[in-house]
C-alpha positions as CSV (number, residue, x, y, z in Angstrom):
1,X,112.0,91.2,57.0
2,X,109.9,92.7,59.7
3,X,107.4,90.4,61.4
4,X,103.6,90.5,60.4
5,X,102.8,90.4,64.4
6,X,104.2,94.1,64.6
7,X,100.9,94.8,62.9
8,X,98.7,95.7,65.7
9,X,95.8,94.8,63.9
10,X,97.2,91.1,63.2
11,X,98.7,91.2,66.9
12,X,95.5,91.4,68.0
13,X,94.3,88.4,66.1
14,X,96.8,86.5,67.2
15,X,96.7,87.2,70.9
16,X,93.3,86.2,71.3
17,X,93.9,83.3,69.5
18,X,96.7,82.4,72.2
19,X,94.6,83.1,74.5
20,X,91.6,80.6,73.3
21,X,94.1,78.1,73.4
22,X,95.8,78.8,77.2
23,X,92.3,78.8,78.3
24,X,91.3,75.8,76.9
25,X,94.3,74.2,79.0
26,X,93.5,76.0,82.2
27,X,92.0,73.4,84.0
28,X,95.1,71.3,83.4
29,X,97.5,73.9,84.3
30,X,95.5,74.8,87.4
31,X,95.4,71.8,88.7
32,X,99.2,70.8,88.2
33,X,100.6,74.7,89.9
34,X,98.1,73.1,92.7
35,X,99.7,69.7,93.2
36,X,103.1,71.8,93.4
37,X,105.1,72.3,96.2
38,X,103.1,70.2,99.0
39,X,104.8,71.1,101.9
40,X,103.1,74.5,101.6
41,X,99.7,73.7,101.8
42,X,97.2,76.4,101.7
43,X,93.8,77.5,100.3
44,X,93.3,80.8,98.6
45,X,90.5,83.2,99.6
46,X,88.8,85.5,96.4
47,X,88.4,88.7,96.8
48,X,86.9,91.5,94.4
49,X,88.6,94.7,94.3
50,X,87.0,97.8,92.8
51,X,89.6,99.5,90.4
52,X,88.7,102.7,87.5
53,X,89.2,100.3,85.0
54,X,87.1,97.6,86.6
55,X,86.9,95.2,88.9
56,X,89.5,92.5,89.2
57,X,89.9,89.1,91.2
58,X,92.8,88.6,93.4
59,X,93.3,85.4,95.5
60,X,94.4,85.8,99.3
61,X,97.1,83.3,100.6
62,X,97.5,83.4,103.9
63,X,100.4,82.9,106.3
64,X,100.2,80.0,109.1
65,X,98.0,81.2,112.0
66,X,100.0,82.8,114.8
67,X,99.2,85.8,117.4
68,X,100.3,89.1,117.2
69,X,100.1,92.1,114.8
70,X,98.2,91.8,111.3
71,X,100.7,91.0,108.9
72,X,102.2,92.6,106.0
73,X,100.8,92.0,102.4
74,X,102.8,91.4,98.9
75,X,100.5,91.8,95.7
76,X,102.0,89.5,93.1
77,X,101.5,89.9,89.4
78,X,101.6,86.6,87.0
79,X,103.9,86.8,83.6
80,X,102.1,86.4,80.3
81,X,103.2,88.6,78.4
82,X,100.5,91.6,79.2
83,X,98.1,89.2,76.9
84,X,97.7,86.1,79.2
85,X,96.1,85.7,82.0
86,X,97.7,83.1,84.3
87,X,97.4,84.0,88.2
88,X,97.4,80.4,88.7
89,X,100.4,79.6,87.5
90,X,101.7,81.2,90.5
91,X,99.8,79.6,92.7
92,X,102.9,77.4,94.2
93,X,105.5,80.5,95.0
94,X,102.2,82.4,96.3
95,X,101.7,79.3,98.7
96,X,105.7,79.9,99.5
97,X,105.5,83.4,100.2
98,X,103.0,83.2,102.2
99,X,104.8,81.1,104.9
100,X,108.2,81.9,104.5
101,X,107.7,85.7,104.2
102,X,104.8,85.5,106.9
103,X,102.9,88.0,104.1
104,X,99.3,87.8,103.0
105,X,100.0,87.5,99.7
106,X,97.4,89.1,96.8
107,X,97.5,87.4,93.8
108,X,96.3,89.7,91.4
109,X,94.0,88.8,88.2
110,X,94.9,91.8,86.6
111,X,92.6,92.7,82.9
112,X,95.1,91.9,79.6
113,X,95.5,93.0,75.9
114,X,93.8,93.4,73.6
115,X,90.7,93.6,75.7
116,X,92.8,95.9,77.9
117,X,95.7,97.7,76.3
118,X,98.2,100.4,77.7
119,X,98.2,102.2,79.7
120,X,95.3,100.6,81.3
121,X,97.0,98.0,83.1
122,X,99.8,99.9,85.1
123,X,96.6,101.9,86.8
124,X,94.7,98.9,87.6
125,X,97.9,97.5,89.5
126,X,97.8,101.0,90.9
127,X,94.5,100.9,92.4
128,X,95.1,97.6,93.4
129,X,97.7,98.9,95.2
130,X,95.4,101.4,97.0
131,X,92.9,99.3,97.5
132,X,95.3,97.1,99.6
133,X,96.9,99.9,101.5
134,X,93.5,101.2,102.6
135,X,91.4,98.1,103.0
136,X,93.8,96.0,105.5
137,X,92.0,96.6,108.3
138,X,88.5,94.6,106.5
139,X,90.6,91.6,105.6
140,X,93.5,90.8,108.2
141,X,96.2,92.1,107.2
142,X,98.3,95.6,107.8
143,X,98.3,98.1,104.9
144,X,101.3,100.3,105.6
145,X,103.1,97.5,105.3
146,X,102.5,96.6,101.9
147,X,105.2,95.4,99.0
148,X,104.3,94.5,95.3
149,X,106.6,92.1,92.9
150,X,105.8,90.1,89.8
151,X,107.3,87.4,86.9
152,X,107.6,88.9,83.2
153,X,104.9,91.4,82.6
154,X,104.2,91.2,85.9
155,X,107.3,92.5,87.1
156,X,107.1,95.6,84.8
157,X,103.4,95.9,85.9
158,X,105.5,95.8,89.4
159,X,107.7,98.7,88.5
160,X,105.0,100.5,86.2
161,X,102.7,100.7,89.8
162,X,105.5,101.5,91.9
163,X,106.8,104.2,89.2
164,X,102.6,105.5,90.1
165,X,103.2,105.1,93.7
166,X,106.5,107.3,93.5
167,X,104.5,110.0,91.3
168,X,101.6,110.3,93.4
169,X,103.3,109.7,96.7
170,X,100.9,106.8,97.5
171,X,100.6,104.4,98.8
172,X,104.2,103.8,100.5
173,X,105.6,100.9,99.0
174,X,108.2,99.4,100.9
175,X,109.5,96.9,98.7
176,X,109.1,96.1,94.8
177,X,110.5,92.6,93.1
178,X,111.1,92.2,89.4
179,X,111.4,89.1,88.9
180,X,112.5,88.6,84.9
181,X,110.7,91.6,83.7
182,X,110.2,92.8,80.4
183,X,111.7,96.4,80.8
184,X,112.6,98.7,77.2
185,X,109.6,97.8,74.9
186,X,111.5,100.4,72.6
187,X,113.5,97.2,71.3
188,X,112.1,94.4,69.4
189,X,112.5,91.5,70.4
190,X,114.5,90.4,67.5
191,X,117.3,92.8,68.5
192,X,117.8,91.4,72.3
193,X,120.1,88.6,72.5
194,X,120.3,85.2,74.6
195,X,123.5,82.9,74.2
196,X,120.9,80.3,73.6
197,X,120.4,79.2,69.4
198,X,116.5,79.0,70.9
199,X,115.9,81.1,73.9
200,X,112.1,80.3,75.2
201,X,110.8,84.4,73.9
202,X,111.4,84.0,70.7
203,X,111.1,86.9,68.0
204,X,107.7,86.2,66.6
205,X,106.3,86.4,70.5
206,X,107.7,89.5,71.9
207,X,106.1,91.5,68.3
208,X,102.9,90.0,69.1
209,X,102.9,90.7,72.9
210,X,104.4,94.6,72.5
211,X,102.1,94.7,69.4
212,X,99.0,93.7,71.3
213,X,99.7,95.5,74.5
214,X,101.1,98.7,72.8
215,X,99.8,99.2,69.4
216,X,101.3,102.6,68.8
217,X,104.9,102.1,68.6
218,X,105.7,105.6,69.6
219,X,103.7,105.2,73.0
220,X,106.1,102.0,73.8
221,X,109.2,104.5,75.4
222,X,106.4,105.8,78.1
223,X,107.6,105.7,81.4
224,X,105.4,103.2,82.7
225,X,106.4,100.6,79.6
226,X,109.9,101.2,79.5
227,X,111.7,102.8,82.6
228,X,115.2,100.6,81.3
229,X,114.9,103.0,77.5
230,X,117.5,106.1,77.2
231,X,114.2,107.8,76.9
232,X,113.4,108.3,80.2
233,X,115.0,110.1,82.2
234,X,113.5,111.3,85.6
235,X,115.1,111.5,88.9
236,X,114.2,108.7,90.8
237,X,115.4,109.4,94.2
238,X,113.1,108.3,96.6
239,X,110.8,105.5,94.6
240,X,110.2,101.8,96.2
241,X,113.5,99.9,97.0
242,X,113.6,97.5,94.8
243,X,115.1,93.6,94.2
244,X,115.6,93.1,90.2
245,X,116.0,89.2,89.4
246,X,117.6,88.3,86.0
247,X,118.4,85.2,84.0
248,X,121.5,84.6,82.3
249,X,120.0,82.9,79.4
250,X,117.3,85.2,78.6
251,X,117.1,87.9,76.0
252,X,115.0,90.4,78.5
253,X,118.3,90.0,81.1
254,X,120.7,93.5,79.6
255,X,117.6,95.4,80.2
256,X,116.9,94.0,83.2
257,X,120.5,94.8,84.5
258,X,119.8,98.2,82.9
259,X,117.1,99.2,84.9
260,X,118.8,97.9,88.1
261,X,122.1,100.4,87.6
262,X,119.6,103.1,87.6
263,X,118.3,102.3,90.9
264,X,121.3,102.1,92.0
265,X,122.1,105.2,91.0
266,X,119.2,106.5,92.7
267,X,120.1,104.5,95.8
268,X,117.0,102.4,95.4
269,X,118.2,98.9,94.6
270,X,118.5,96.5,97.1
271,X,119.8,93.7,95.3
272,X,120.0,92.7,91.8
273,X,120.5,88.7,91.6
274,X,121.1,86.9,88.6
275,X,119.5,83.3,87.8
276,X,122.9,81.2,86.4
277,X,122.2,79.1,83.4
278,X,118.3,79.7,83.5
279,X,115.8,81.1,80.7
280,X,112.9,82.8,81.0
281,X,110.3,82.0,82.9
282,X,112.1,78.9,84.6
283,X,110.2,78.9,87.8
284,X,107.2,77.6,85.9
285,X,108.7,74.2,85.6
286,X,111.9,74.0,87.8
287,X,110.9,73.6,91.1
288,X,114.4,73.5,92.8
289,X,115.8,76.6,91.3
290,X,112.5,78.3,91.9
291,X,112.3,77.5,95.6
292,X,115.7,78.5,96.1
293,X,114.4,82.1,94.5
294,X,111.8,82.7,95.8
295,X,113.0,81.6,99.5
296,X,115.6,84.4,99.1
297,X,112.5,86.7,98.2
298,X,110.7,86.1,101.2
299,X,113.6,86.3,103.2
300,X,114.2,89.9,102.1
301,X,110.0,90.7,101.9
302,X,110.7,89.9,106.3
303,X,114.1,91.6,106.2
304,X,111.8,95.0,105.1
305,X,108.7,94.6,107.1
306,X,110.6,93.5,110.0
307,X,111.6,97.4,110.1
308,X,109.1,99.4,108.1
């Protein structure tokens, strides 16, 4: 029997009331991303970036003082399932980039369903984007060298605003990272499998989350929602190299490795890596395994601006 959460109308409900309740732990969760990962210590500068759709906050994580050039900047996109907001969540691995990769890193308070459905988000990201390529100069940090990744939603918001980039020819993105991302929003969630009995997205969440984000189920095969459907198409030749990061144990991971053969075929993938024995969304809580990601990710975000 089809889940009542494919309902937009009870999606909705239900999304807010999620997020009522991750808000009312925000403090909480705030304060423990902050106590993570001590040996990268660092303060986060807010900035407000003007967007079409609004304005949106983004925090600025710089790397250690040292002379020379600007440097390059990353905008990174929290998970949440395009209903939650949760930038600092990410505050750890933003503190990590920062002084591994030697970016400024943008940590990006994007607007979420239902208050902001599809395809609203994608073209925030977009203009965030923009905004960053045109605005280094202001804030300390070098615009044409500019990269974009995310976790979950954020990682399709990642390839959504690099898929804009590509159409509109700017700005240059020289490197996108999907990290875990939600990719073919043409399949319910109920139809992609894990090899665990209780993977951590579980049937009920992925209905509410497409639901929410995309009530018209037609409009979920768009290009900018699900680049890893048979749907679509397009030539991609000549779109943002990209790093697609997958985990073995979660149901989003044959989509994942879906998209990342068609960059291939494009000759756009740099790497595709995949997380052994890990579900989705692991970085949250496992330290270890996440510093030994995201390492590698800043490794290859100096690897790219090192030459771009």
């Amino acid at each position: 029997m089809p889940s009542p959460l494919r309902n937009p109308r009870l999606a909705a409900v239900a999304a807010r009331g999620v997020q009522a309740l991750h808000s009312a732990a925000g403090r909480r969760l705030t304060v423990a991303a902050r106590h993570r990962l001590p040996e990268y210590p660092g303060v986060p500068e807010p900035l407000v970036v003007p967007t079409p759709h609004g304005e949106v906050t983004a925090w600025a994580y710089r790397p250690p003082e040292e002379a020379g050039p600007p440097p390059p900047v990353y905008v990174n996109l929290h998970g949440g399932g395009f209903v939650l907001r949760g930038a600092d969540q990410d505050d750890p691995w933003c503190r990590l980039l920062a002084a591994e990769a030697g970016v400024v890193v943008l940590n990006v308070d994007y607007d979420v369903a239902p208050q902001a459905r599809f395809p609203v988000p994608p073209h925030q990201v977009h203009a965030v984007l923009d905004w960053a390529a045109e605005h280094g100069a202001a804030h300390g940090w070098d615009g044409r060298r500019l990269s974009v990744g995310g976790q979950s939603a954020g990682g399709a918001l990642a390839a959504a605003a690099s898929r804009l980039a590509f159409e509109r020819a700017r700005p240059r993105v020289a490197l996108q990272v999907l990290h875990y991302p939600p990719l073919d929003l043409t399949v319910p969630a109920a139809e992609k499998h894990s090899p665990l009995a209780k993977p951590l997205l579980r049937p009920w969440m992925g209905d509410m989350f497409d639901a929410a984000y995309i009530p018209d189920a037609g409009q979920r095969a768009d290009r900018l929602a699900s680049p890893a459907a048979p749907s679509d198409t397009a030539d991609l030749t000549g779109i943002a190299p990209a790093v697609v990061i997958a985990c073995e144990h979660d149901i989003l991971r044959a989509e994942a490795r879906r998209y990342a053969d068609r960059l291939e075929s494009a000759g756009a993938l740099v790497a595709y890596r995949e997380i052994p024995d890990r579900d989705h969304g692991y970085d949250i809580s496992d330290d270890a395994t996440g510093r030994e990601t995201y390492t590698w990710i800043a490794k290859l975000l100096r690897e790219t601006h090192a030459t771009a």
